[in-house]
C-alpha positions in Angstrom: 109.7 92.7 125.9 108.6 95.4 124.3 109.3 98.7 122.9 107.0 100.5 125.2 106.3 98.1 128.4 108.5 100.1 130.6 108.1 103.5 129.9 105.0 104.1 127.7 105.4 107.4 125.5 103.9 109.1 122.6 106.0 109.7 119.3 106.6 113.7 118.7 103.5 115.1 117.3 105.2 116.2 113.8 106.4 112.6 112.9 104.0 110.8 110.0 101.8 108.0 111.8 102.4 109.7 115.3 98.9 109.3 115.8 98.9 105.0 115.3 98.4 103.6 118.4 101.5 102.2 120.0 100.3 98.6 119.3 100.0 99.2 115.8 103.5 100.3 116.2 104.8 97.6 117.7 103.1 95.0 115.6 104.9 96.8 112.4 108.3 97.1 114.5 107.8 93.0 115.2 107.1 91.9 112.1 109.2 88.5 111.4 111.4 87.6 108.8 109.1 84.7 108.2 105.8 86.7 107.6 107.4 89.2 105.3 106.8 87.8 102.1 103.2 88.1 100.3 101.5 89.0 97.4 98.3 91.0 97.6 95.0 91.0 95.8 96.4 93.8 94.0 99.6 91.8 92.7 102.0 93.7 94.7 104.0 91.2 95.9 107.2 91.6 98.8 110.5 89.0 98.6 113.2 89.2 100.3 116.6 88.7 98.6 120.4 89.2 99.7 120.6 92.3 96.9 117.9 93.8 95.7 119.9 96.6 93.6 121.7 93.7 91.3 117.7 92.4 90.8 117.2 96.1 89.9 119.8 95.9 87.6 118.5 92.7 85.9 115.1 93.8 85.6 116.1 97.1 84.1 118.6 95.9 81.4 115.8 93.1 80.8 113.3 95.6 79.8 115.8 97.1 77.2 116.5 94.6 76.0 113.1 93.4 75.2 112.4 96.4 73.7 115.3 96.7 71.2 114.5 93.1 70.5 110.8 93.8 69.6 111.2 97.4 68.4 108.8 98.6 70.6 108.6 102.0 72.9 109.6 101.6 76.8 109.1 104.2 79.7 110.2 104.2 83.2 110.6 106.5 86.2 113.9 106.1 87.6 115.0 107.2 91.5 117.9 109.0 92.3 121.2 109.0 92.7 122.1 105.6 92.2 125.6 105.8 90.1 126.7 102.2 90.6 123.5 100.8 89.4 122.8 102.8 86.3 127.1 102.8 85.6 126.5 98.9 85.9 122.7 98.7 83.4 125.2 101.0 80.8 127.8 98.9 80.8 125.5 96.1 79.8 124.1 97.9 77.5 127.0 98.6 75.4 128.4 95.4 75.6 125.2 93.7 74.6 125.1 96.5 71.8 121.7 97.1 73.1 119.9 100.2 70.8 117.6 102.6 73.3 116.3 103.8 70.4 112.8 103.8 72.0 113.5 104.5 75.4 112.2 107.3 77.7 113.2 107.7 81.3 112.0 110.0 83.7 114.3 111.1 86.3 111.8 111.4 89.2 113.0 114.2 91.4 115.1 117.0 91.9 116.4 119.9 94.4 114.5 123.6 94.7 115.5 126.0 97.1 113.0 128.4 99.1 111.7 130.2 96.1 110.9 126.9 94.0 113.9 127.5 92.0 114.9 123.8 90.3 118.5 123.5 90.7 120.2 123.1 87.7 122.1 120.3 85.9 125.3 122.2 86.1 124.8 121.6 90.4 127.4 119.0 91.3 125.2 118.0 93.6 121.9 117.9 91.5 119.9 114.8 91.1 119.3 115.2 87.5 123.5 116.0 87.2 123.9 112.8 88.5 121.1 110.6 86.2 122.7 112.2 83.2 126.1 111.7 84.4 126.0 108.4 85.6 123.5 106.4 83.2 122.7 108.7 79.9 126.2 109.9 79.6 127.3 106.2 80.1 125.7 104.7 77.5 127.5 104.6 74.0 126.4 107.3 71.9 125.4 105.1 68.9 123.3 103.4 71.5 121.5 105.7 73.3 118.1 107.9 72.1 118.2 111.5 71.3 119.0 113.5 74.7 115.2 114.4 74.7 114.4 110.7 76.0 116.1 111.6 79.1 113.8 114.2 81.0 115.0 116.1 84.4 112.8 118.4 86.5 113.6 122.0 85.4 112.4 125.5 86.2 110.2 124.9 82.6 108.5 121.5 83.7 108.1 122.0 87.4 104.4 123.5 87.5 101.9 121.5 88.6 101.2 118.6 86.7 103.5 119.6 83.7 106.0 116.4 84.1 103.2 113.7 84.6 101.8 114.9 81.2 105.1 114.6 80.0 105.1 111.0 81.0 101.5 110.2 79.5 102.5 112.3 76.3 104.9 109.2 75.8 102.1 106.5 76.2 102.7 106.5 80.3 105.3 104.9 82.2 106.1 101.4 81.6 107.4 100.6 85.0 108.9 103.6 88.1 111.7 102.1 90.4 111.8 103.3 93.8 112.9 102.8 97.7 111.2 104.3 100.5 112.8 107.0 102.4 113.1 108.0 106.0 109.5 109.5 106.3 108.0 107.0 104.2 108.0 108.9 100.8 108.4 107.9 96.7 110.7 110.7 95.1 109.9 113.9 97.6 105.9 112.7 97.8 106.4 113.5 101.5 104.1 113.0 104.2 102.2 116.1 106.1 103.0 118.6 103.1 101.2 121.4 102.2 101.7 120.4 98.7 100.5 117.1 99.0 97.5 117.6 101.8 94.3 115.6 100.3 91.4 114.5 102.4 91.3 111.0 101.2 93.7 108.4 99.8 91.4 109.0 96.5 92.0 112.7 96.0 95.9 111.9 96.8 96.4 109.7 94.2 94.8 111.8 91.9 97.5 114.9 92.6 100.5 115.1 89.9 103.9 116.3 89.8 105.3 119.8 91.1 106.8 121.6 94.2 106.9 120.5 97.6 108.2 121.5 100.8 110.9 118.4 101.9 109.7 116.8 105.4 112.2 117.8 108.0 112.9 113.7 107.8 113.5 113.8 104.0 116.3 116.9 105.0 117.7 114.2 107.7 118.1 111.8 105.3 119.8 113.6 102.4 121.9 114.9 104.8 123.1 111.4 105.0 124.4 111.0 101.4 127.4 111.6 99.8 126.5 114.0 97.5 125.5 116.0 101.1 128.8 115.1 102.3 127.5 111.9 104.2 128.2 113.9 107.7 124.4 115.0 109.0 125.4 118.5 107.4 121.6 119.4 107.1 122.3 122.9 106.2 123.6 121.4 103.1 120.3 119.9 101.7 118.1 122.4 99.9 114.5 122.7 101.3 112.1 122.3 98.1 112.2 119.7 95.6 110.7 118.8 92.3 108.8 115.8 92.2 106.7 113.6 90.4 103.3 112.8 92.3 100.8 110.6 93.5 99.4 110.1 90.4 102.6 108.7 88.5 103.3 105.8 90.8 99.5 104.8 91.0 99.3 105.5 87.0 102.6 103.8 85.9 101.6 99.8 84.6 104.2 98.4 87.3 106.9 99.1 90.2 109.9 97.9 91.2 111.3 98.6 94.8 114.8 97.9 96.7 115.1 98.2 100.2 118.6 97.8 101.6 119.7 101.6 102.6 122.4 100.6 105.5 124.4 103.3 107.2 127.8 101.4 107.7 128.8 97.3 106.8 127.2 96.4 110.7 123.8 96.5 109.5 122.8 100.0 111.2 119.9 101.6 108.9 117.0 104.5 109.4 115.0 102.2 106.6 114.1 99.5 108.8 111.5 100.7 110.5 110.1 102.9 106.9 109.8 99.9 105.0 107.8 97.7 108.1 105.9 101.2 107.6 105.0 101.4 104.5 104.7 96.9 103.6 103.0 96.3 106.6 101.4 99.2 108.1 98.2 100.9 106.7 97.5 102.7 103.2 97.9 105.8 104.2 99.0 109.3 103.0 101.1 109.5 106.6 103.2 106.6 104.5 102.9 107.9 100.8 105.2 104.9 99.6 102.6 102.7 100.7 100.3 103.2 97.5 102.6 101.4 96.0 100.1 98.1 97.5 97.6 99.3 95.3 99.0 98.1 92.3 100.7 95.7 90.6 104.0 95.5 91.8 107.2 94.0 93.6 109.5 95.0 96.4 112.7 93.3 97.1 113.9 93.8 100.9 117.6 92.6 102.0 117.8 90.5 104.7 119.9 92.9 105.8 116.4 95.5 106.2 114.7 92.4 107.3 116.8 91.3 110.6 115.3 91.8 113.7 115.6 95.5 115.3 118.5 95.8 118.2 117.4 94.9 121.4 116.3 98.1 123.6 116.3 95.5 126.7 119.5 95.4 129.3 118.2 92.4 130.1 118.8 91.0 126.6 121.9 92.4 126.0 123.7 91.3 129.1 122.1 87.6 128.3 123.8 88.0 124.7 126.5 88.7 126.1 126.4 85.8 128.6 125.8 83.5 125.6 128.4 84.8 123.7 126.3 85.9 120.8 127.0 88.9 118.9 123.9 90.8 117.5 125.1 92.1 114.0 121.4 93.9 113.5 
């Protein structure tokens, strides 16, 4: 049965894609676990794996590796906060005694409140706080490049376009990790901003870092992590951000995405439906992550993100029930 056979409704005019029609929806919202995986003509290929952060993990520490080994410079645009991933790439850096000699990484967003003001790293809750905390900080001080290799959004970079040429004054980035978020964005690229309006997918991709005004989703979200006090507090979320843009993710040689946000150990999750958005649904700037197809690339979704949605149906439940099944997701 689905979604919308019983009581057929429009989604509220302000959400991204609330203009699809309901079957596209539901085709998205249906998508098996079977049909998930592909690879593109673009080499952007989708897997799905138990854990896609320890994959993260391994692919980072791989790429340092390789270029300690072979000397030569690497780049990448790294998502935030992730603490327990980049505490776990240190650790194998220093006891692989791997140099980062040659090393660049671009934290790829940060808070602003309503003037535009970047927050600054001495805020305990600061995204760039927390990649500097939890990852440079981490690494062994004999191992780890000058401080200058680790870049943050500040009140000095955050003009339009001033961080991507950053990035491309380094030779461009190598590879940018990523994971979608509630509205569908990379970093704070959200969806239906005034920052980010374009009237093609061409002239999107074309805009670079700056300011933009968080999508009332994106707020939602943060409001959700602990940094925010992991309690819906969405007075606690500031309402600007600092971003990279369009431009980097389409411009950077590769990307690597996770998808396996859950809310609690039963499976619940907002990211279920954003990633069927954004993997299966069109290219679109209403899905900004979803320009991540037009590159070489690869996401990793847990089968945890890929399990069916609950049933809405009473029917189905009670039958469940009946049967003596339990649905976990």
């Amino acid at each position: 049965m689905g979604l919308y056979d019983e009581f057929k409704f429009k989604p509220a005019s302000w959400l991204p894609h609330s203009e699809l029609p309901l079957e596209e929806l539901e085709r998205v919202r249906n998508v098996k676990r079977e049909d998930m995986e592909y690879t593109n003509e673009n080499g952007y290929q989708v897997k799905v794996v138990m854990n896609p952060t320890l994959l993260m993990v391994a692919d980072m520490f791989y790429r340092l590796v390789k270029s300690d080994k072979e000397n030569k410079p690497f780049t990448m645009i790294c998502p935030n906060q992730w603490p327990d991933a980049y505490g776990a790439v240190a650790e194998l850096v220093n006891s692989n005694n791997i140099n980062l000699r040659n090393v660049h990484a671009f934290a790829m967003d940060e808070w602003a409140d309503q003037d535009g003001n970047v927050a600054p790293l001495t805020y305990g809750a600061g995204l760039g706080a927390s990649f500097m905390e939890h990852f440079y900080y981490k690494i062994r001080e004999d191992l780890r490049p000058d401080v200058s290799h680790w870049h943050t959004f500040n009140n000095d970079n955050k003009a339009r376009g001033v961080y991507s040429q950053m990035i491309q004054d380094v030779g461009g980035a190598d590879v940018v990790y990523s994971a979608t978020g509630w509205p569908g964005h990379t970093a704070f690229i959200d969806p239906r901003t005034k920052e980010f309006a374009a009237d093609s997918i061409e002239e999107f991709i074309k805009i670079k870092s700056g300011l933009v005004t968080q999508n009332p989703l994106t707020i939602c979200e943060n409001s959700l992590f602990g940094p925010m006090g992991a309690s819906g507090d969405v007075w606690a979320v500031p309402p600007m951000a600092a971003t990279i843009g369009p431009y980097d993710i389409v411009n950077a040689r590769e990307s690597f995405e996770v998808h396996n946000i859950l809310n609690n150990p039963t499976g619940d999750t907002w990211q279920r439906m954003a990633s069927r958005l954004q993997l299966y649904g069109p290219i679109s700037m209403e899905c900004p992550a979803s320009i991540m197809r037009l590159k070489p690339g690869i996401c990793y979704v847990s089968e945890a993100i890929a399990a069916p949605f609950r049933s809405w149906s009473f029917d189905d439940i009670r039958h469940d029930n009946k049967e003596n099944k339990v649905k976990v997701f």
